[in-house]
NUMITI-810557 format. One record per residue (C-alpha): x, y, z; residue number from 1. Coordinates in steps of 0.05 Angstrom, whole numbers. Example, Ala and Ser with C-alpha at 12.3 -4.5 7.8 and 13.67 -1.06 7.14 Angstrom:
2
{{246,-90,156},1}
{{273,-21,143},2}
This chain:
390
{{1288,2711,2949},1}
{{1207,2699,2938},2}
{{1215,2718,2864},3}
{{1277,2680,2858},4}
{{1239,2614,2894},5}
{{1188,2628,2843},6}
{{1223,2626,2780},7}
{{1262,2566,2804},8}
{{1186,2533,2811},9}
{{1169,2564,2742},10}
{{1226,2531,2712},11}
{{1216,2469,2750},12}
{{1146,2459,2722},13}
{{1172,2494,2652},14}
{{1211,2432,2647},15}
{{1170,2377,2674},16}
{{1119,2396,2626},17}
{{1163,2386,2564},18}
{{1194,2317,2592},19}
{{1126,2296,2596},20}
{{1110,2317,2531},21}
{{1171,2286,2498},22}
{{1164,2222,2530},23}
{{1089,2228,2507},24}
{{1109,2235,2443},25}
{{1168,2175,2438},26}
{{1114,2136,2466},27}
{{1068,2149,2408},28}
{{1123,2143,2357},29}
{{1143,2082,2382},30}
{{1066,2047,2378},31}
{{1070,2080,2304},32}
{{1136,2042,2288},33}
{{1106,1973,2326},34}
{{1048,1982,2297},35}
{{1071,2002,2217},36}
{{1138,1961,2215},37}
{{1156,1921,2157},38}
{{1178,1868,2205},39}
{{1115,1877,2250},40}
{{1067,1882,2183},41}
{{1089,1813,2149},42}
{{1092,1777,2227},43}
{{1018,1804,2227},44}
{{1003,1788,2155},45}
{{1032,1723,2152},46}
{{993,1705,2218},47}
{{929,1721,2180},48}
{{939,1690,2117},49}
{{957,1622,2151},50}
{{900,1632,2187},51}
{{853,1642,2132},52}
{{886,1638,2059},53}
{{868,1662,1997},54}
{{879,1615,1946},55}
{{878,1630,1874},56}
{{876,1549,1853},57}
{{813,1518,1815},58}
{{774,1485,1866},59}
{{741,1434,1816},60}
{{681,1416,1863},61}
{{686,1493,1894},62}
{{704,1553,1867},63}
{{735,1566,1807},64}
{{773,1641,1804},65}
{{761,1691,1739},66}
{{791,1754,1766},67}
{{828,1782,1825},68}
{{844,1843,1852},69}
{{887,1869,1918},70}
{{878,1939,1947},71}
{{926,1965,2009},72}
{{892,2024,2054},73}
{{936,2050,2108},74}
{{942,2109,2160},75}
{{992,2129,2202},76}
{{977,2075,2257},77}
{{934,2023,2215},78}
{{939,1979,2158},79}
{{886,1934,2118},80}
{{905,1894,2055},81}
{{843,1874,2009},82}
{{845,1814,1956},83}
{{778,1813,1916},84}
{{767,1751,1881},85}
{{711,1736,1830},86}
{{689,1667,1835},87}
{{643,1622,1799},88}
{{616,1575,1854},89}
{{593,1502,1816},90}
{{567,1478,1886},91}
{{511,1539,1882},92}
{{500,1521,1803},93}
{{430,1542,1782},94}
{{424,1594,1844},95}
{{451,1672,1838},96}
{{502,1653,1891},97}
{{541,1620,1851},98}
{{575,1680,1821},99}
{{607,1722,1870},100}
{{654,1774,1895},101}
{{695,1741,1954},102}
{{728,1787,2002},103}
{{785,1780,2043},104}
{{809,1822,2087},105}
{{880,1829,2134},106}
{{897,1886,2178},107}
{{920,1905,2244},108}
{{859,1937,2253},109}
{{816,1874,2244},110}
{{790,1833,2310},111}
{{832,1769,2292},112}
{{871,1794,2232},113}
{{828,1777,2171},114}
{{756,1788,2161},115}
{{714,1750,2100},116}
{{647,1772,2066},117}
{{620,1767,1997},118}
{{575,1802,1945},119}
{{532,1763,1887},120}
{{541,1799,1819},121}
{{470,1792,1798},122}
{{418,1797,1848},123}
{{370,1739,1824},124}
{{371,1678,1769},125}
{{329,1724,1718},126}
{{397,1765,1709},127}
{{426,1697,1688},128}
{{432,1656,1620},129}
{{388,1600,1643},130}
{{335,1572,1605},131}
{{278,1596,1651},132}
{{235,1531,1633},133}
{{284,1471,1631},134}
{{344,1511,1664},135}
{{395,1488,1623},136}
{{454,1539,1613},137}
{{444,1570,1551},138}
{{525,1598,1524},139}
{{561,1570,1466},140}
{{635,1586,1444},141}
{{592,1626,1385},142}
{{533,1668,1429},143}
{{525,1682,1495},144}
{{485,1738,1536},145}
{{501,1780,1594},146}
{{454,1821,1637},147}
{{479,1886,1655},148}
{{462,1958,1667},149}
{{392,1941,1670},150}
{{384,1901,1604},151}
{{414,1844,1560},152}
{{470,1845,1512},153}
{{488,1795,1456},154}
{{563,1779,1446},155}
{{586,1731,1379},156}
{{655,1724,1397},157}
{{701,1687,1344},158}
{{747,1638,1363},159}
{{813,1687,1369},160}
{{767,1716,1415},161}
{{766,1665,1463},162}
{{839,1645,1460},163}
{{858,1717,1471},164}
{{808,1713,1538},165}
{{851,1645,1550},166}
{{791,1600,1541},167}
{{819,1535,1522},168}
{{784,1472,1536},169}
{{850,1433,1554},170}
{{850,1487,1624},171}
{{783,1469,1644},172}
{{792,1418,1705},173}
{{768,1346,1703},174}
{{694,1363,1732},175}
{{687,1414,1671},176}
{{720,1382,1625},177}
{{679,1317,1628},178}
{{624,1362,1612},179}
{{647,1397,1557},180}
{{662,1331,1526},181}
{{590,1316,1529},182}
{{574,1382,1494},183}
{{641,1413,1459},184}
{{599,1481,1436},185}
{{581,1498,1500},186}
{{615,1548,1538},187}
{{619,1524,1613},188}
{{597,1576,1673},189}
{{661,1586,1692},190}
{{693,1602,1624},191}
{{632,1656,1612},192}
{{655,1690,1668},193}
{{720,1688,1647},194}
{{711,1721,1583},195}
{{667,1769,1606},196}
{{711,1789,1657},197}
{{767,1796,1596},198}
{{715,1819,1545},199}
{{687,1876,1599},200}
{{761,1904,1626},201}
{{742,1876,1696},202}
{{673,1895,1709},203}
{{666,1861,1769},204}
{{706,1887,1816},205}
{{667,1938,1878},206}
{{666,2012,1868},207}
{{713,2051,1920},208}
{{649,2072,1959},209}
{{628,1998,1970},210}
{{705,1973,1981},211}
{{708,2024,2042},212}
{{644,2007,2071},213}
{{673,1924,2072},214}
{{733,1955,2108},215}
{{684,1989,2154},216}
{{640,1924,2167},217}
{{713,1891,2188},218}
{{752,1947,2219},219}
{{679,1961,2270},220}
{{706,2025,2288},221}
{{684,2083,2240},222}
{{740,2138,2257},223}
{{795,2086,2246},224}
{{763,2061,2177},225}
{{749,2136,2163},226}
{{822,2154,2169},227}
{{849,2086,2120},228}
{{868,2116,2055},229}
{{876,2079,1991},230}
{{958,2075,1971},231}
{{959,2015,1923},232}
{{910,1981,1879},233}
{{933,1922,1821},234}
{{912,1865,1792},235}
{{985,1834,1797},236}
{{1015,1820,1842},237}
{{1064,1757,1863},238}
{{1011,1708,1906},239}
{{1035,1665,1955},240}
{{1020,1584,1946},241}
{{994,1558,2007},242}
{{984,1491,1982},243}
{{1071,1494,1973},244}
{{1070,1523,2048},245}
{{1084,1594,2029},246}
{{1076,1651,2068},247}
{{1064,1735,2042},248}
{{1124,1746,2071},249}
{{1161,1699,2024},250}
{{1138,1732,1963},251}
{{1162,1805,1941},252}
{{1106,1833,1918},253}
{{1084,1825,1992},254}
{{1150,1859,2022},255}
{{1143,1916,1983},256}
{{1080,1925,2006},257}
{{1100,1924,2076},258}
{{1143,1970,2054},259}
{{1086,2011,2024},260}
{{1047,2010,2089},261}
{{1111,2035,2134},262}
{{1126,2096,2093},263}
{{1064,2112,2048},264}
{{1107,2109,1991},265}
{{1066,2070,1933},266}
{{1127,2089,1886},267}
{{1158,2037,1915},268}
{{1109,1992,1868},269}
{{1154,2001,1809},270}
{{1216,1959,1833},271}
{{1182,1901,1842},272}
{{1199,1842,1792},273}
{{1139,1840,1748},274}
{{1157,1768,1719},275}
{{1134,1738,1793},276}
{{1068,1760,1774},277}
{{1024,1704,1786},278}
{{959,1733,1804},279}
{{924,1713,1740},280}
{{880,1654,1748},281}
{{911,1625,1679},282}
{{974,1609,1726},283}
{{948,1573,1772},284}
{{910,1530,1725},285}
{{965,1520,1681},286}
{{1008,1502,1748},287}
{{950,1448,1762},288}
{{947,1419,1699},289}
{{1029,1416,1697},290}
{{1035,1381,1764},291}
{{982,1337,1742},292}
{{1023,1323,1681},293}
{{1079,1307,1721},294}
{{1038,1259,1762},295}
{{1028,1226,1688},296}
{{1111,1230,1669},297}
{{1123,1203,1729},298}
{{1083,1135,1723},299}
{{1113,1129,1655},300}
{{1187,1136,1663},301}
{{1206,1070,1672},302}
{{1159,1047,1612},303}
{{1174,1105,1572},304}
{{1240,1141,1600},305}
{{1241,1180,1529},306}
{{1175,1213,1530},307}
{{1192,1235,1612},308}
{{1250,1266,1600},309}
{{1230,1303,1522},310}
{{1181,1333,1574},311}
{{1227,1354,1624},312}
{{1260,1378,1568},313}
{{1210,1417,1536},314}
{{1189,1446,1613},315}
{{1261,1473,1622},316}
{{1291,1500,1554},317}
{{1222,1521,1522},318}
{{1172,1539,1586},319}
{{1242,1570,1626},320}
{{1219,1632,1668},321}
{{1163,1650,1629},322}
{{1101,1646,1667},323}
{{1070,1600,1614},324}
{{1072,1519,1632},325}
{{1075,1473,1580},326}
{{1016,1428,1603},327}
{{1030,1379,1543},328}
{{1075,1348,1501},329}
{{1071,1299,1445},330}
{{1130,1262,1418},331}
{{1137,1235,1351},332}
{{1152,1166,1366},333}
{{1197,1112,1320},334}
{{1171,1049,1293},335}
{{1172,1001,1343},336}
{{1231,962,1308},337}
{{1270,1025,1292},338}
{{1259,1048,1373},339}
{{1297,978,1397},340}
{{1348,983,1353},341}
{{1368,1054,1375},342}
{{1364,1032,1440},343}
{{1411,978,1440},344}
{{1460,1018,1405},345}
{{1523,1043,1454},346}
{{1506,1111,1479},347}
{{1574,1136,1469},348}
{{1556,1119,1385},349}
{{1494,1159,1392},350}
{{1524,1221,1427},351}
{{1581,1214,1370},352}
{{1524,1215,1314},353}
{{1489,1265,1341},354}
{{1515,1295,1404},355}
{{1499,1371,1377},356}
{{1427,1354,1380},357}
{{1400,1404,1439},358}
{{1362,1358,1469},359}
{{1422,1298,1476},360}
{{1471,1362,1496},361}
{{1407,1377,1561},362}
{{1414,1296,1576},363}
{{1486,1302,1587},364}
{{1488,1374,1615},365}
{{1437,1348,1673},366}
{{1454,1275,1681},367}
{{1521,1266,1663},368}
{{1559,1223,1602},369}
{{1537,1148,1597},370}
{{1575,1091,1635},371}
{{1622,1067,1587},372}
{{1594,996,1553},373}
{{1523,1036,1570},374}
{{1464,1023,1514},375}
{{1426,1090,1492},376}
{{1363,1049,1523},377}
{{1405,1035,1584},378}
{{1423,1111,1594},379}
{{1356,1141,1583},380}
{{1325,1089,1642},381}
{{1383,1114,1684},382}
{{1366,1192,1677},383}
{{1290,1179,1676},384}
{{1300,1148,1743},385}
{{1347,1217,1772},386}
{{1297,1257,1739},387}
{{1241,1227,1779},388}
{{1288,1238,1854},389}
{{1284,1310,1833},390}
């Protein structure tokens, strides 16, 4: 009866000690799926980012981007997401601090969700192309010099140089452009970087070794920083505008990467749609100097209806979903007689002269046929205005 009493008690405990062991062990996998959900990642990421957002815009009396970079580390209970950015700060001209590596961090692992610090890329204004006695900046679009690896280099690049870089004076902003009116050889901070940073294949992003100890800085804890691996590094990536109100989580590039940080799976990568990529500082100038543009086409279409919408013609045939922006358009224009007597002609006679021209067959596709008894002038003030409502 004793032995029997006692195996019953074995038993007993036998199967205590695996309930609590199982329900140990749901517990645990259900902090790892709270924790390392897609749905729980993006709430947490978009949290962040609203809180502090990167933006990859031209800050014309800030900073002004030349490269970017985004690296995701992950383990099986943590997450950080890192977007380098290197900046050329105008407000620091003159000083060392006015190139830098920005840092921005996002993680669940973080104190409030995101974490900032930065690095200067040369560590005093000797390392710079200043003229030590008057300190005027030295580059042109023919010579410049770079300090690096201890010692200065000459570079003589040739004009298909610099447009392969994507220097163009016509995507400097309205601070930098003024100035390289004043001097149109010169080649502006901001542009040096950006060539150098083409020229160099990205020299200025941080080594691995000094990426983890940023991640370490943020995270505070050295075990949990210690077990975040790297799973996903690129310089594209689909950026969210926060200026437009978007999130990460409205983007794709950001979903996947959820995804990424849920299963480990960086494979997962290769299905995102690579034609979002926006990451590029180009973009976002070109997106600046378009909406400015449309500012401009706006205050015009009532004087100038044609010009408007040849430009909102031009943005949607031509630009379509390339991620190039047509930043400017010139129209050649009639004589000034020749101009009011096509538009007092009846639109329907135009659009029966020359209805197969593409850009009369985009009027009427978008805006509809003219009233009847409708002058060509008439019609093109009446789809000017609709084109401004949208």
């Amino acid at each position: 009866m004793q032995n029997g009493v006692k195996w019953t008690t074995g038993a007993a405990i036998v199967v205590i000690c695996w309930a609590v062991l199982l329900l140990w062990l749901l517990m645990n996998n259900q902090e790892v799926h709270s924790a390392m959900s897609v749905e729980q990642t993006l709430r947490e990421l978009d949290e962040a980012f609203a809180a502090c957002p990167v933006s990859l815009y031209t800050e014309p009396h800030h900073a002004k981007p030349a490269d970017a970079r985004l690296t995701v580390f992950r383990s099986p209970k943590h997450w950080v997401i890192l977007i380098e950015k290197i900046d050329y700060f105008i407000r620091m001209h003159g000083d060392v601090d006015c190139f830098s590596r920005a840092y921005t961090l996002y993680g669940n692992c973080l104190e409030n969700g995101w974490a900032e610090s930065f690095d200067v890329l040369w560590e005093n204004e000797t390392e710079l192309p200043f003229d030590p006695e008057t300190g005027r900046w030295l580059p042109t679009r023919r010579h410049l010099r770079y300090f690096m690896n201890g010692r200065w280099w000459d570079v003589y690049p040739t004009p298909h140089d610099l447009q392969q870089a994507g220097i163009d004076p016509e995507l400097l902003d309205e601070v930098d452009r003024e100035t390289w009116q004043e001097d149109p050889n010169a080649l502006l901070p901001v542009e040096w970087l950006r060539y150098l940073c083409h020229h160099l294949d990205h020299p200025f992003f941080a080594s691995e070794a000094r990426l983890r100890e940023v991640v370490r800085e943020a995270v505070g804890d050295a075990e949990i920083a210690s077990s975040l691996q790297i799973v996903l590094q690129t310089r594209e990536w689909e950026h969210p505008d926060y200026v437009a109100g978007e999130l990460p989580s409205d983007t794709e590039s950001f979903r996947v990467i959820a995804e990424i940080i849920a299963t480990g799976d960086a494979s997962l990568w290769a299905r995102v749609d690579r034609t979002r990529f926006n990451s590029h500082w180009r973009y976002w100038v070109e997106k600046e100097h378009a909406e400015e543009q449309a500012l401009e086409w706006s205050a015009t279409a009532a004087s100038d209806p044609l010009v408007f919408l040849m430009a909102q013609y031009l943005q949607s045939e031509v630009a379509g979903a390339d991620p190039v922006v047509i930043t400017s358009v010139q129209v050649q224009v009639l004589s000034e007689d020749a101009w009011e007597h096509l538009k007092a002609l009846p639109a329907s006679v135009v659009l029966a002269e020359s209805g197969s021209e593409p850009f009369l067959q985009w009027l009427v596709a978008r805006y509809g046929q003219p009233e009847a008894g409708m002058s060509f002038g008439e019609w093109l003030s009446r789809c000017a205005n609709a084109g401004e409502q949208r």
